[in-house]
Rosetta silent file (secondary structure, phi, psi, omega in degrees, C-alpha in Angstrom):
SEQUENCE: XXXXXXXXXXXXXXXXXXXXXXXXXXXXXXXXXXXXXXXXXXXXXXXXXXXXXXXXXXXXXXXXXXXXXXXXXXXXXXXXXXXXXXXXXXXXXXXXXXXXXXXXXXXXXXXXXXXXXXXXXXXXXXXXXXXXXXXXXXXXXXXXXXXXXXXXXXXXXXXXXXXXXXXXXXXXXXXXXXXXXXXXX
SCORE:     score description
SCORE:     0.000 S_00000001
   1 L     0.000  146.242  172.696  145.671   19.061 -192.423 S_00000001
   2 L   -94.410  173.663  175.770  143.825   15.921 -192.551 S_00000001
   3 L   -39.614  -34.118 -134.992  143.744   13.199 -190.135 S_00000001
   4 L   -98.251  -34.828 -166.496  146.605   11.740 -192.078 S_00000001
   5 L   121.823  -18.118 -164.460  149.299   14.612 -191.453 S_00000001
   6 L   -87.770  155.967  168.743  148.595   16.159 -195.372 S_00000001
   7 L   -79.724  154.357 -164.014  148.105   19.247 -195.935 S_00000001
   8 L  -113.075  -25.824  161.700  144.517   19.876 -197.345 S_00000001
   9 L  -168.640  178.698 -157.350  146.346   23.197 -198.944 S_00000001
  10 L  -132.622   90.054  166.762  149.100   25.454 -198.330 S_00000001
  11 L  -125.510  160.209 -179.481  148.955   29.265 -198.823 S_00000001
  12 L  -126.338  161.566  171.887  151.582   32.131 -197.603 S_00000001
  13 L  -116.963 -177.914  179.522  151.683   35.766 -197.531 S_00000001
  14 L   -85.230  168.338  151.215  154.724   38.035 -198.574 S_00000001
  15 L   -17.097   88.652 -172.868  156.305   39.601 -196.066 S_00000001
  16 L  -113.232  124.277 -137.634  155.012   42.266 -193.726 S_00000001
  17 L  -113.148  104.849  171.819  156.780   45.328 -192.753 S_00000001
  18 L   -76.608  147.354  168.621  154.933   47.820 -190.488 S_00000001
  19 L   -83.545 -155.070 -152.544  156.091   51.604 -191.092 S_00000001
  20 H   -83.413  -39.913  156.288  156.955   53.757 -188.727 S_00000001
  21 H   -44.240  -57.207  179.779  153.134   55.534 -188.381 S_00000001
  22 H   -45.156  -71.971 -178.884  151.840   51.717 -187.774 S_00000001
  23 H   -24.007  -67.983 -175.332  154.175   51.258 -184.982 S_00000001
  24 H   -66.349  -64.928 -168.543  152.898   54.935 -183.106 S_00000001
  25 H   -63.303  -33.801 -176.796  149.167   54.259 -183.952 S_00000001
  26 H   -99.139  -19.326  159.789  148.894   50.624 -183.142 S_00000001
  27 L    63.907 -108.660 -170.043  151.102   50.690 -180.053 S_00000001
  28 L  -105.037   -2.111 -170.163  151.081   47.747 -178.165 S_00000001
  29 L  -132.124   14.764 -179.087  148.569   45.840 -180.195 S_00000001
  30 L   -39.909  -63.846  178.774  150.458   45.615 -183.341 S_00000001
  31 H   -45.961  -73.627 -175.289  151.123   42.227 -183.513 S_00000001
  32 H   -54.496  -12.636  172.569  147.650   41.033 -182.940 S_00000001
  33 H   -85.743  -21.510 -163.130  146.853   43.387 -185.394 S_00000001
  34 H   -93.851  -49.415 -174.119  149.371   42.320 -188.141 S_00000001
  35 H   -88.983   -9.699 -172.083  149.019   38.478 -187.464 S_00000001
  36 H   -93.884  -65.281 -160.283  145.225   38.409 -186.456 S_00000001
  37 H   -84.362  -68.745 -178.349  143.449   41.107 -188.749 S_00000001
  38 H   -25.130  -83.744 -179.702  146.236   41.629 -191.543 S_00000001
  39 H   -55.651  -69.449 -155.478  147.689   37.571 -192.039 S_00000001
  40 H   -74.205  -58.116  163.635  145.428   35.296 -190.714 S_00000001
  41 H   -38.914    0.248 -160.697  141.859   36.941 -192.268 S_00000001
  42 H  -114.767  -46.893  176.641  143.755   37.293 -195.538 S_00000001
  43 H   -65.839  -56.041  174.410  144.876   33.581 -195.497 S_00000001
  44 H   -45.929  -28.070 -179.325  141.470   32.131 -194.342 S_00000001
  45 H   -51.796  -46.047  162.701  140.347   34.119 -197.063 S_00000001
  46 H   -79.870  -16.030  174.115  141.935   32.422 -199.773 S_00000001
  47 L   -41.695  118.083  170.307  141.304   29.201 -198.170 S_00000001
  48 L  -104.027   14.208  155.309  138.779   26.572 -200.135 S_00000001
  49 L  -133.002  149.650 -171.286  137.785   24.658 -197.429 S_00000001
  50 L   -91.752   89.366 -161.597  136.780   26.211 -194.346 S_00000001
  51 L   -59.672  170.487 -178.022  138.658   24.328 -191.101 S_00000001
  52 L   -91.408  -32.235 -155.349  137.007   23.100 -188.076 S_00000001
  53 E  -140.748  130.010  162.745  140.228   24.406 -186.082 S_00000001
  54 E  -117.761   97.747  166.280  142.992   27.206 -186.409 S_00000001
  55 E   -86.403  113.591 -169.046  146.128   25.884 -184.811 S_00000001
  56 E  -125.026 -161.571 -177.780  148.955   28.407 -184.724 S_00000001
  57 L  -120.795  -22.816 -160.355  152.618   28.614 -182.905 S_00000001
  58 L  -130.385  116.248  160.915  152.617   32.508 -182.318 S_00000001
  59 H   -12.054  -61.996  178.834  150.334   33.952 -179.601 S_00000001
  60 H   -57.999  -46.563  167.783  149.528   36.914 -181.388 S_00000001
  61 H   -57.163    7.526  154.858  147.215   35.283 -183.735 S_00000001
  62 H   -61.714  -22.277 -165.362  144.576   34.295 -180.912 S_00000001
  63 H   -85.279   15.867 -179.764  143.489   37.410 -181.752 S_00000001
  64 H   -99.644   13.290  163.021  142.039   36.197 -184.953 S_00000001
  65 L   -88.193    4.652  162.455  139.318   34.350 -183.093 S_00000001
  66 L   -88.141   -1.088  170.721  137.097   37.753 -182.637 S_00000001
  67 L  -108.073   20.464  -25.309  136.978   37.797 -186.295 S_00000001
  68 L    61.293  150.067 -162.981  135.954   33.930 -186.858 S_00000001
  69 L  -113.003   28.727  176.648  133.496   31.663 -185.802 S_00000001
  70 L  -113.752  178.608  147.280  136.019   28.415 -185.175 S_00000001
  71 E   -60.965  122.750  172.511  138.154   27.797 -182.294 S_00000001
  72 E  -125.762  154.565  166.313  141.897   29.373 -182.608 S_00000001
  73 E  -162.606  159.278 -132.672  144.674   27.894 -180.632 S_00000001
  74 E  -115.534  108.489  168.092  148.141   28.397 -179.413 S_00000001
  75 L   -94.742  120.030  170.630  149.785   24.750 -179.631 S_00000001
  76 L  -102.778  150.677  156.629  152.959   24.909 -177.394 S_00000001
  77 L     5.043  146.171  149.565  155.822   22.825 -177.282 S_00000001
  78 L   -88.295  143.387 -177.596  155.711   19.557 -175.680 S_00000001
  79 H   -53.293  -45.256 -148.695  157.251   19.862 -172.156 S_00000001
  80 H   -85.165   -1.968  175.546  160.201   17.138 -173.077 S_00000001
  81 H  -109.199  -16.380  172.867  161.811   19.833 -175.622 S_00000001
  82 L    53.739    6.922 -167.155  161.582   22.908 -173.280 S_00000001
  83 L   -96.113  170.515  173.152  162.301   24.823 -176.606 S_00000001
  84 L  -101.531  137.499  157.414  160.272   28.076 -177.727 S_00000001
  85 L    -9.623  105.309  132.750  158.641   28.997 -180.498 S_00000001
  86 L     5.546  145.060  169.374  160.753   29.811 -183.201 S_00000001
  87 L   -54.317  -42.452  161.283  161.085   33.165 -184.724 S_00000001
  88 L   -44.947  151.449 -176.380  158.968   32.089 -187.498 S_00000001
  89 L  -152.145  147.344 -172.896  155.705   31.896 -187.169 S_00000001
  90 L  -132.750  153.140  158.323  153.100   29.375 -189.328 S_00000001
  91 E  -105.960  133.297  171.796  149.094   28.928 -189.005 S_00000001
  92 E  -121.677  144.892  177.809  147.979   25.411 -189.597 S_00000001
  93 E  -109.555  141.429  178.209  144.019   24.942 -190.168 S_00000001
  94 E  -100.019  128.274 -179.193  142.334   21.833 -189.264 S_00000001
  95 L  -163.240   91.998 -177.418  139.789   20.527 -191.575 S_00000001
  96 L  -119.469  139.404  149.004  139.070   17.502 -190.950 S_00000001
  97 L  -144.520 -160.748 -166.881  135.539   15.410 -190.861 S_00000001
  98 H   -66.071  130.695 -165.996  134.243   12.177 -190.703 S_00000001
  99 H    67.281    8.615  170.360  136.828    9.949 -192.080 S_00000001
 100 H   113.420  -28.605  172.796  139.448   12.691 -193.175 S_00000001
 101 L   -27.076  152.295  167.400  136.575   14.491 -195.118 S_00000001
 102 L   -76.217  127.457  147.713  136.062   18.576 -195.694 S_00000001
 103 L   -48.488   -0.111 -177.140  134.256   20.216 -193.685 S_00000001
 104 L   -69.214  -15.704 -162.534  132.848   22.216 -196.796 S_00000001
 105 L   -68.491    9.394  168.116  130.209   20.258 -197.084 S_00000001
 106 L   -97.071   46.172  155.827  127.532   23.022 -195.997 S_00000001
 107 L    83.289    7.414  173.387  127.665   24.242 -198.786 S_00000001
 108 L   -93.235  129.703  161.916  131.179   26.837 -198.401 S_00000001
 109 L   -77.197  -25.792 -179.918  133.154   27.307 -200.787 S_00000001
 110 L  -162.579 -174.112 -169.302  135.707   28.711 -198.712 S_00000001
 111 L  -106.532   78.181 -154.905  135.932   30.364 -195.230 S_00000001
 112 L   -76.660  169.902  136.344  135.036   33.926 -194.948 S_00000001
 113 L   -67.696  155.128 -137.670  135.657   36.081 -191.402 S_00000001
 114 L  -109.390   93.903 -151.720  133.079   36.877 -189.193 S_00000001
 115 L  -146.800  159.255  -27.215  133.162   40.741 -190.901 S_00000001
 116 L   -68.802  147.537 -162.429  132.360   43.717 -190.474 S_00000001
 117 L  -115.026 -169.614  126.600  133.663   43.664 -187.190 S_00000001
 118 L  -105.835  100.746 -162.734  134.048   46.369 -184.424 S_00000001
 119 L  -114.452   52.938  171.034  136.868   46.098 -182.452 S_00000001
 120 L   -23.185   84.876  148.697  137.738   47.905 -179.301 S_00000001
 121 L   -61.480  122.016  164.206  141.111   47.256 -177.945 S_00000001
 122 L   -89.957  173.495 -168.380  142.239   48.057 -174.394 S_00000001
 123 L   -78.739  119.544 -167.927  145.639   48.643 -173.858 S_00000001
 124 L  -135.628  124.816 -163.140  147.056   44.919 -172.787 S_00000001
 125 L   -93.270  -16.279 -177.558  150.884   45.658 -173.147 S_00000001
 126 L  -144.624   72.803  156.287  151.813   41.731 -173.420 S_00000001
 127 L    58.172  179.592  174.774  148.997   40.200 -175.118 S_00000001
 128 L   -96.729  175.386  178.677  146.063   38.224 -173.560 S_00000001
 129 L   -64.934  128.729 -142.166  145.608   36.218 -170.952 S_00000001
 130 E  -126.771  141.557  170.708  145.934   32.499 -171.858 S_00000001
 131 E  -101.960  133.582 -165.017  144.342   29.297 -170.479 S_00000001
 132 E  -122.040  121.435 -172.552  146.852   26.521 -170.739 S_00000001
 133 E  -144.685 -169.691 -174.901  145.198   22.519 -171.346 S_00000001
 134 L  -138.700   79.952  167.075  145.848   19.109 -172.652 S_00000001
 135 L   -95.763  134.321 -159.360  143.599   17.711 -175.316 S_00000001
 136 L    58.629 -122.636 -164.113  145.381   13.975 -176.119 S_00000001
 137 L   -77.446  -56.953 -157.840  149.173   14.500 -176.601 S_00000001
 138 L   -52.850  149.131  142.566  148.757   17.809 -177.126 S_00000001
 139 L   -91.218  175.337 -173.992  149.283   21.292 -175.277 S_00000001
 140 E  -161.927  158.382  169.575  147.364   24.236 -175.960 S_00000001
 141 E  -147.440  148.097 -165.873  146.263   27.644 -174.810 S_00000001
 142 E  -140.929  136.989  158.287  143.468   29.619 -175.677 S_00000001
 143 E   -25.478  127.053 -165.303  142.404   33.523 -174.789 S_00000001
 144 L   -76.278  -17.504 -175.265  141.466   33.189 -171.629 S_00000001
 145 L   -99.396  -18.066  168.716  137.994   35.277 -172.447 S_00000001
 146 L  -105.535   27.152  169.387  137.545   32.371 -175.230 S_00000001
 147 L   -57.896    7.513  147.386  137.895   29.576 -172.848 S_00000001
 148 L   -77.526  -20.884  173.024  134.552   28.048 -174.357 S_00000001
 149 L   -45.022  -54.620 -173.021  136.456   27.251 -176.939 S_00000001
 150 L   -52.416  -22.291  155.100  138.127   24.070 -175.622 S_00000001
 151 L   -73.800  -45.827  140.030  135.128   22.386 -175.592 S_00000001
 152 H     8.196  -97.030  167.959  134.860   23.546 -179.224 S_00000001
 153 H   -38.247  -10.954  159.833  138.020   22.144 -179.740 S_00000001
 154 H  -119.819   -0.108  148.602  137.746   18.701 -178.542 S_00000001
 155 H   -61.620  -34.957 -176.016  134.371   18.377 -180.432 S_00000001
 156 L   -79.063  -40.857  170.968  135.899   19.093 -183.003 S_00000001
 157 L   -88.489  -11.854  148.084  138.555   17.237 -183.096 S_00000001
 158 H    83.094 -121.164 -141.696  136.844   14.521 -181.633 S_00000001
 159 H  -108.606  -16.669  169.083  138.441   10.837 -180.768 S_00000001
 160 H   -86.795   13.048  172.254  141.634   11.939 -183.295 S_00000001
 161 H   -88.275   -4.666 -165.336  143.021   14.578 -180.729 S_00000001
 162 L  -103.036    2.447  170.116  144.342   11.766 -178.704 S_00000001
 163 L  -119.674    5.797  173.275  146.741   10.373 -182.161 S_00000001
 164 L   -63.397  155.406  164.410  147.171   13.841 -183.491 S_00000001
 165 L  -123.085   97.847  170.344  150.543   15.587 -182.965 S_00000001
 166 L   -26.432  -74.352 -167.711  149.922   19.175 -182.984 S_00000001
 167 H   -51.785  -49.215  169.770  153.157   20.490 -182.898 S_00000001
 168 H   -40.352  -38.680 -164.379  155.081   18.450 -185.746 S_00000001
 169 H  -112.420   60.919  160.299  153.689   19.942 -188.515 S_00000001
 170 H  -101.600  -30.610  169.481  155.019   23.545 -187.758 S_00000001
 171 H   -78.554  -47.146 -169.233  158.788   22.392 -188.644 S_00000001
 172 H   -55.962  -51.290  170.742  157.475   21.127 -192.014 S_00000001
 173 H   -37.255  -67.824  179.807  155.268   24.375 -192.386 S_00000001
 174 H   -75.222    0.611  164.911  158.039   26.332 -191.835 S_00000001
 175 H  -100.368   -8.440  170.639  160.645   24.490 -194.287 S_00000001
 176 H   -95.578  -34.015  171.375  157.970   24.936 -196.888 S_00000001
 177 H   -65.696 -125.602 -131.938  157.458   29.094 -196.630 S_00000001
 178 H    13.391  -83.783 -155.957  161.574   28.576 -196.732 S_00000001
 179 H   -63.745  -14.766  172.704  161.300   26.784 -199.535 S_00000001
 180 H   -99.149  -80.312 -157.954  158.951   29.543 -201.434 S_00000001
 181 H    -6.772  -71.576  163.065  161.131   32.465 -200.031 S_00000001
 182 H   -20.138  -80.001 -174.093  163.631   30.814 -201.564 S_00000001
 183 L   -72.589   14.851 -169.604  162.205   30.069 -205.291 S_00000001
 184 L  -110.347  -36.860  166.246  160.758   33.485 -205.089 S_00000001
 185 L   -36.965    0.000    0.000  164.886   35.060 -204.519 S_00000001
């Protein structure tokens, strides 16, 4: 998204079903493996500008900041709606620069992960531990073992985290994968 609210692009992935093997081998760490290694690497992948920021709704994709060199973060709710997260779950990437600009401008064409990686899980049966903050309007939580981020994260977004709205453009996100479900039916 740009400063503006627009999307700087839009991609989705189909559906993903683990079998029954996935389930027994990945245990407890499924998720972060399906929305971290699986989803999110696979989206950034296709990406043609590389964001400053990965803003998501669903917890398990913090884990896709050990494969990336950005800041990922968990935007929650604003306290006056007390609602949860949807079932749904969207990633929005920030790519933004000076004046609404790409961040591309070193010379990326697009954003690869931080790959090949090596990746030791311990057994964490309900995800990691989260730091919970305020940059502007927003809330936010970050892996609690990436808690350098948030300074990251308010460089980056710099003097526009205090007119940003995080949160909003996760309903829109999620009426547009609808709306391709949909034409794809």
């Amino acid at each position: 998204m740009n400063l503006a609210g627009r999307p700087l692009e839009f991609h989705c992935t189909a559906p993903i079903k683990p079998n029954r093997a996935q389930q027994i081998l990945y245990g407890p760490t499924l998720e972060s493996f399906l929305y971290g290694e699986q989803i999110g690497t696979t989206l950034l992948g296709h990406a043609k500008t590389c964001p400053l920021v990965v803003c998501t709704d669903c917890e398990p994709v913090l884990s896709l900041r050990d494969l990336v060199d950005m800041p990922v973060a968990l935007v929650l709710p604003p306290e006056e709606s007390g609602g949860a997260a949807g079932t749904e779950t969207a990633l929005e990437v920030h790519a933004t620069g000076a004046a609404g600009e790409s961040p591309a401008s070193e010379g990326k064409t697009g954003c690869k992960p931080i790959l090949p990686a090596l990746r030791i899980d311990a057994p964490h049966a309900h995800g990691p531990r989260l730091t919970t903050f305020e940059l502007g309007r927003n809330r936010l939580a970050l892996a609690q073992q990436k808690g350098d981020d948030r300074k990251r994260l308010a460089e980056r977004l710099g003097a526009a985290a205090e007119s940003l709205d995080l949160w909003e453009p996760f309903t829109r996100i999620r009426e547009a994968i609808e709306e391709a479900q949909q034409a794809v039916r």
